[in-house]
C-alpha positions in Angstrom: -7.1 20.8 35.3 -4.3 22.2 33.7 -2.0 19.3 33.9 -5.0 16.9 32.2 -5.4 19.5 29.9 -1.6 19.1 28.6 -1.9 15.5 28.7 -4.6 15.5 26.1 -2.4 17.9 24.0 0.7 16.2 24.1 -1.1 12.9 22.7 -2.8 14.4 20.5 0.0 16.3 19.2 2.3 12.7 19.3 -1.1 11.3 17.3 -1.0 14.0 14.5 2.9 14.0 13.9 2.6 9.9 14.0 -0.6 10.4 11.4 1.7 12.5 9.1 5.0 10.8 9.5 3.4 7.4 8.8 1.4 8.6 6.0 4.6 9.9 4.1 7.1 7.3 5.3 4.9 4.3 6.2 5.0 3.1 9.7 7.8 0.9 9.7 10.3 3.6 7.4 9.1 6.3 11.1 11.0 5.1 14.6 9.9 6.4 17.8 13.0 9.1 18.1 11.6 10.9 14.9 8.3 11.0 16.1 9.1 12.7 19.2 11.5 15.2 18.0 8.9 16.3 15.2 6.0 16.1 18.1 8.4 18.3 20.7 8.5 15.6 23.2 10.8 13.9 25.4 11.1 10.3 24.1 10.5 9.2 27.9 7.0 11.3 27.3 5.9 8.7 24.6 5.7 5.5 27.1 3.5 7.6 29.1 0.9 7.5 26.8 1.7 4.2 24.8 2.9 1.1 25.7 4.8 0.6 22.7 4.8 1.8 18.7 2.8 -1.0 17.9 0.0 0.4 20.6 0.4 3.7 19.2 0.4 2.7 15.4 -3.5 1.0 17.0 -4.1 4.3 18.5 -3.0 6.6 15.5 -5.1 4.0 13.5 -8.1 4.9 15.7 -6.9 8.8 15.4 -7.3 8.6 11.6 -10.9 6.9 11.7 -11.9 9.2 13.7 -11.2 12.1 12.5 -12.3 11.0 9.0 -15.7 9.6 10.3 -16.5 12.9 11.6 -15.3 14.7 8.0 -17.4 11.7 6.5 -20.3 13.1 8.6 -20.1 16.4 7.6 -19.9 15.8 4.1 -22.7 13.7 3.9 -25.3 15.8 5.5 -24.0 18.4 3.5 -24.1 16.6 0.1 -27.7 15.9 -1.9 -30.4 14.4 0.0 -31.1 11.2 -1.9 -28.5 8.4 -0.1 -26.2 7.4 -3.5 -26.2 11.4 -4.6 -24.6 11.4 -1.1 -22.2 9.0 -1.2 -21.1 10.1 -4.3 -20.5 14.2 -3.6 -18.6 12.7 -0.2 -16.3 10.7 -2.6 -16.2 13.3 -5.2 -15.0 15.7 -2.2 -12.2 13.0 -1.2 -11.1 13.4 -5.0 -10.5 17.1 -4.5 -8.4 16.5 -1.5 -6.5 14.2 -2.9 -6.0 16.6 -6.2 -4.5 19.5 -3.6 -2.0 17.1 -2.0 1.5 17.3 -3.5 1.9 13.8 -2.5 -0.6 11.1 -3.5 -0.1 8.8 -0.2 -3.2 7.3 -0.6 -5.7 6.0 2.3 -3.7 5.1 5.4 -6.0 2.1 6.2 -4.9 0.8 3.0 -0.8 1.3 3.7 -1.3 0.5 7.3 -3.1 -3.2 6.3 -0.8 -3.8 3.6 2.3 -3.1 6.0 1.2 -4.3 9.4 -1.7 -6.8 8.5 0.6 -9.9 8.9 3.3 -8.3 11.4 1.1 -6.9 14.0 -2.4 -8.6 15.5 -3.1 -5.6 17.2 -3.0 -3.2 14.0 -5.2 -6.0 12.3 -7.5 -5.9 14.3 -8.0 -2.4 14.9 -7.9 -1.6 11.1 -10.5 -4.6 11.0 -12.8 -2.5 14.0 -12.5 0.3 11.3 -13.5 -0.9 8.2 -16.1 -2.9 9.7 -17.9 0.9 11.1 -17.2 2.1 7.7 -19.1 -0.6 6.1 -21.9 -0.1 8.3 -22.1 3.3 7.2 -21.9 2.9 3.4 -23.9 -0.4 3.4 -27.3 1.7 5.2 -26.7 4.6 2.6 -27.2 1.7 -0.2 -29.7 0.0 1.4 -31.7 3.5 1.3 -30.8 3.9 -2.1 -31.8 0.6 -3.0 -35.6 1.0 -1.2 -36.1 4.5 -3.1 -34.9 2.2 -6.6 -31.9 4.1 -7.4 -29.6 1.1 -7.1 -29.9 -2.3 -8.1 -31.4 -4.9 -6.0 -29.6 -8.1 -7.4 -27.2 -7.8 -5.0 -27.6 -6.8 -1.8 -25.5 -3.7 -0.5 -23.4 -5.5 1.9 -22.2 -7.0 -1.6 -22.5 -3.8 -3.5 -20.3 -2.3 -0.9 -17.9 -5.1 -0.5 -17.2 -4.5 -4.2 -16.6 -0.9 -3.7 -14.3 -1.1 -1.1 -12.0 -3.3 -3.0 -12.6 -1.0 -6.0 -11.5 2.3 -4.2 -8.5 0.7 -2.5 -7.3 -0.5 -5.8 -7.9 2.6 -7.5 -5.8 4.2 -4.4 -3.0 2.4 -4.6 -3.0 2.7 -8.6 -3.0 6.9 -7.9 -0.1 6.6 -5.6 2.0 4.1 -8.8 1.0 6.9 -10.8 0.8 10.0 -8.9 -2.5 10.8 -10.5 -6.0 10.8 -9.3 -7.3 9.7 -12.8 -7.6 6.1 -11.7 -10.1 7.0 -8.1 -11.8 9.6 -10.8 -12.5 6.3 -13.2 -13.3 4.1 -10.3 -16.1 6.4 -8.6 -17.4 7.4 -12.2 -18.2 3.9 -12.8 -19.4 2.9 -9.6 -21.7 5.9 -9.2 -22.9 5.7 -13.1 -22.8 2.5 -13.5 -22.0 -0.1 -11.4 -24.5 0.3 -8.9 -27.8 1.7 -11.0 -30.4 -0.5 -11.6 
């Protein structure tokens, strides 16, 4: 029991340090020795939980989605009641975290697809796995909004939410050029008051 227990903390802990380390170097500016000797571990420890860094750049991929799924969750049934007044506090409270951070590094979905996307399948398609739940997710909160008739029905939300997604990205990579969060401020102001009423 003990011995699975340490297992699950040593990945995790190799998980977290990749998480950070990718997020403020990128994945291919991190090697496997740095990871390790910020995680604590043996570099011979790594192997026996991934089969190389481009399964653990998947699996610290996954890490991140999960983690913000379940911070996604929260949010939301903690926000308003009505599904766009929703979306838009959980957005509004991504804002504010991005505000505390020192360093604008942006969504790591975002870096991860524009490094790895044409170097690495694997990453593809796992960041594909991901934004496909996500878009699940926003899409039913706008198709709610749309049958209560607080969003526009000229599009439908797989559309609506298409258009977001491209928005926000943008807007993420324009706050890291800048190191401002003026431009994801601008983006979900005029989604949220704009772009999406009827």
């Amino acid at each position: 029991m003990n011995k699975v227990h340490t297992s699950i903390d040593t990945r995790a802990t190799l998980l977290e340090t990749g998480l950070k380390l990718f997020a403020d170097q990128g994945y291919n500016g991190t090697g496997i020795k740095e990871i390790v000797d910020a995680a604590g571990v043996p570099k011979g420890s790594f192997y026996n939980y991934f089969k190389s860094k481009e399964d653990f750049g998947a699996a610290v991929i996954s890490h991140y989605s999960a983690g913000f799924a379940e911070k996604w969750s929260a949010s939301l049934a903690e926000g308003p009641q009505q599904p766009l007044a929703a979306l838009q506090n959980s957005y509004e409270q991504i804002i504010s975290y991005h505000e505390q951070c020192t360093v604008k590094s942006g969504c790591l979905l975002g870096n991860f697809a524009a490094e790895m996307s044409e170097s690495s399948e694997l990453c593809r398609l796992t960041l594909q796995q991901v934004v496909s739940g996500w878009h699940k997710r926003f899409s039913s909160y706008l198709r709610k909004a749309q049958a209560d008739g607080s969003v526009r029905t000229d599009l439908s939300a797989e559309q609506l939410t298409d258009f977001f997604w491209n928005a926000w990205e943008g807007a993420l990579l324009r706050m890291k050029i800048e190191r401002s969060t003026a431009p994801v401020r601008a983006c979900v102001d005029l989604m949220f008051n704009d772009f999406f009423l009827p």
